[in-house]
C-alpha positions, 0 to 999 in steps of 0.5 A, a space after each residue: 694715543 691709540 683708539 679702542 677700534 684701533 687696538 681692537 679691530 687694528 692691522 697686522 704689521 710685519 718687519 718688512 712695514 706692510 700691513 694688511 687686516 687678513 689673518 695672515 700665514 707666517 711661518 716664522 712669529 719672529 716675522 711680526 713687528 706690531 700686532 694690535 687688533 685683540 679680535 685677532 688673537 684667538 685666530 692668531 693663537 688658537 691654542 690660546 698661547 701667547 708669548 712675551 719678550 722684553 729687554 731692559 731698555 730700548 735697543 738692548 737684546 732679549 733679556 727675558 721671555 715669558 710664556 702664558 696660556 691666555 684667555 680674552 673676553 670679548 667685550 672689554 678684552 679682559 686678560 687672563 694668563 695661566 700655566 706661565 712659564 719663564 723661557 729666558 731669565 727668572 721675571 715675571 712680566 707686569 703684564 702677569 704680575 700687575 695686570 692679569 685679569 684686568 679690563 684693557 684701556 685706551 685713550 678713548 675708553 677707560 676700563 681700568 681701576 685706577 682713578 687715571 686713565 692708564 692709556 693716557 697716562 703712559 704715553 696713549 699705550 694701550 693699557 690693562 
Protein backbone atom coordinates (compact mmCIF):
# COMPACT_ATOMS: atom_id res chain seq x y z
CA UNK A 1 0.00 0.00 0.00
CA UNK A 2 0.93 3.75 -0.17
CA UNK A 3 2.86 5.01 2.70
CA UNK A 4 1.92 8.47 4.36
CA UNK A 5 5.24 10.21 3.09
CA UNK A 6 4.24 8.68 -0.35
CA UNK A 7 0.71 10.48 -0.29
CA UNK A 8 1.82 13.33 1.28
CA UNK A 9 4.97 14.68 -0.10
CA UNK A 10 4.56 11.73 -3.55
CA UNK A 11 5.54 12.88 -7.31
CA UNK A 12 3.12 14.37 -9.95
CA UNK A 13 2.60 11.96 -12.65
CA UNK A 14 1.30 12.79 -16.17
CA UNK A 15 -0.23 10.84 -19.11
CA UNK A 16 2.82 10.77 -20.97
CA UNK A 17 4.20 8.16 -17.33
CA UNK A 18 7.15 11.01 -16.48
CA UNK A 19 7.12 12.15 -13.05
CA UNK A 20 8.72 15.00 -11.33
CA UNK A 21 8.39 16.46 -7.67
CA UNK A 22 8.11 20.47 -9.14
CA UNK A 23 4.83 21.97 -9.12
CA UNK A 24 4.72 22.15 -12.43
CA UNK A 25 2.88 24.64 -15.41
CA UNK A 26 0.09 22.55 -17.23
CA UNK A 27 -2.23 24.31 -19.15
CA UNK A 28 -4.68 21.61 -19.55
CA UNK A 29 -5.82 19.61 -15.91
CA UNK A 30 -6.90 17.03 -18.20
CA UNK A 31 -3.18 16.23 -18.75
CA UNK A 32 -2.74 14.88 -14.89
CA UNK A 33 -3.10 10.95 -14.65
CA UNK A 34 -1.89 10.51 -10.76
CA UNK A 35 -1.34 13.28 -8.34
CA UNK A 36 -0.60 12.00 -4.88
CA UNK A 37 1.17 14.50 -2.72
CA UNK A 38 -1.65 16.33 -0.44
CA UNK A 39 1.37 19.08 0.18
CA UNK A 40 0.91 19.97 -3.37
CA UNK A 41 -2.72 20.96 -3.69
CA UNK A 42 -2.72 24.47 -2.17
CA UNK A 43 0.11 25.23 -4.98
CA UNK A 44 -2.01 23.26 -7.28
CA UNK A 45 -5.62 24.78 -6.57
CA UNK A 46 -4.96 28.16 -4.95
CA UNK A 47 -8.27 29.00 -5.21
CA UNK A 48 -8.96 25.93 -3.21
CA UNK A 49 -10.88 24.10 -6.15
CA UNK A 50 -10.83 20.77 -6.47
CA UNK A 51 -12.68 18.71 -9.18
CA UNK A 52 -13.73 14.89 -8.94
CA UNK A 53 -14.98 12.62 -11.89
CA UNK A 54 -15.73 9.06 -11.79
CA UNK A 55 -17.61 6.42 -13.98
CA UNK A 56 -19.48 3.40 -12.94
CA UNK A 57 -16.89 0.94 -13.36
CA UNK A 58 -13.17 0.82 -14.87
CA UNK A 59 -12.61 1.55 -18.52
CA UNK A 60 -16.18 3.30 -18.81
CA UNK A 61 -16.54 7.23 -20.02
CA UNK A 62 -17.25 9.85 -17.40
CA UNK A 63 -20.54 9.42 -15.62
CA UNK A 64 -20.13 12.09 -13.28
CA UNK A 65 -18.25 15.18 -12.01
CA UNK A 66 -18.28 17.04 -9.16
CA UNK A 67 -16.90 20.38 -8.02
CA UNK A 68 -16.02 21.47 -4.21
CA UNK A 69 -14.31 24.22 -2.91
CA UNK A 70 -11.86 22.56 -0.59
CA UNK A 71 -9.66 23.17 2.58
CA UNK A 72 -6.67 20.53 4.33
CA UNK A 73 -5.33 20.68 7.41
CA UNK A 74 -2.06 20.31 7.38
CA UNK A 75 -1.22 17.67 9.97
CA UNK A 76 -3.55 15.08 9.38
CA UNK A 77 -4.77 16.43 6.05
CA UNK A 78 -8.15 16.81 7.13
CA UNK A 79 -10.59 17.24 4.25
CA UNK A 80 -13.18 19.85 4.07
CA UNK A 81 -15.65 20.19 0.81
CA UNK A 82 -18.17 23.24 0.74
CA UNK A 83 -20.26 25.05 -1.98
CA UNK A 84 -20.41 21.50 -4.30
CA UNK A 85 -21.68 21.55 -7.42
CA UNK A 86 -22.73 18.56 -9.83
CA UNK A 87 -20.85 19.14 -13.35
CA UNK A 88 -22.14 15.92 -14.87
CA UNK A 89 -24.98 13.50 -13.50
CA UNK A 90 -27.01 14.16 -10.11
CA UNK A 91 -24.46 12.06 -7.40
CA UNK A 92 -22.76 13.25 -4.96
CA UNK A 93 -19.30 11.42 -4.52
CA UNK A 94 -18.35 9.18 -1.16
CA UNK A 95 -15.61 11.38 -0.98
CA UNK A 96 -18.54 14.31 0.04
CA UNK A 97 -21.04 12.28 1.38
CA UNK A 98 -18.83 9.59 3.70
CA UNK A 99 -15.93 11.44 4.21
CA UNK A 100 -15.92 15.00 4.36
CA UNK A 101 -14.18 16.31 7.10
CA UNK A 102 -12.43 13.28 8.08
CA UNK A 103 -8.69 12.78 9.06
CA UNK A 104 -6.76 10.98 5.81
CA UNK A 105 -5.17 7.24 6.15
CA UNK A 106 -2.72 5.26 4.85
CA UNK A 107 -1.26 2.06 5.38
CA UNK A 108 1.19 3.27 7.86
CA UNK A 109 -0.58 5.83 9.71
CA UNK A 110 -4.26 5.32 10.57
CA UNK A 111 -6.38 8.45 11.58
CA UNK A 112 -9.75 7.17 10.57
CA UNK A 113 -12.66 6.35 12.91
CA UNK A 114 -13.22 2.88 11.96
CA UNK A 115 -11.98 0.44 13.98
CA UNK A 116 -9.92 -1.02 10.56
CA UNK A 117 -7.43 0.80 9.04
CA UNK A 118 -9.45 1.89 5.90
CA UNK A 119 -6.19 2.07 3.62
CA UNK A 120 -5.39 -1.39 4.53
CA UNK A 121 -8.67 -2.35 4.06
CA UNK A 122 -9.54 -1.49 0.56
CA UNK A 123 -6.54 -2.27 -1.23
CA UNK A 124 -3.64 -0.11 0.71
CA UNK A 125 -5.62 3.12 -1.22
CA UNK A 126 -5.19 5.80 0.63
CA UNK A 127 -8.27 6.66 2.37
CA UNK A 128 -10.23 9.40 4.37
Amino acid sequence: GMSWASATTGVFRFKSGSATTAIPQVSNPEDWLVFTGLSFWTGLSPRGRLRYDWSTDYGQPIAQSYECNYTLTTSIYVLTLTNCVNRVGTQAPGLYTEHNGKPFTTVDNKNDVNPTNCAALYSGSPWW
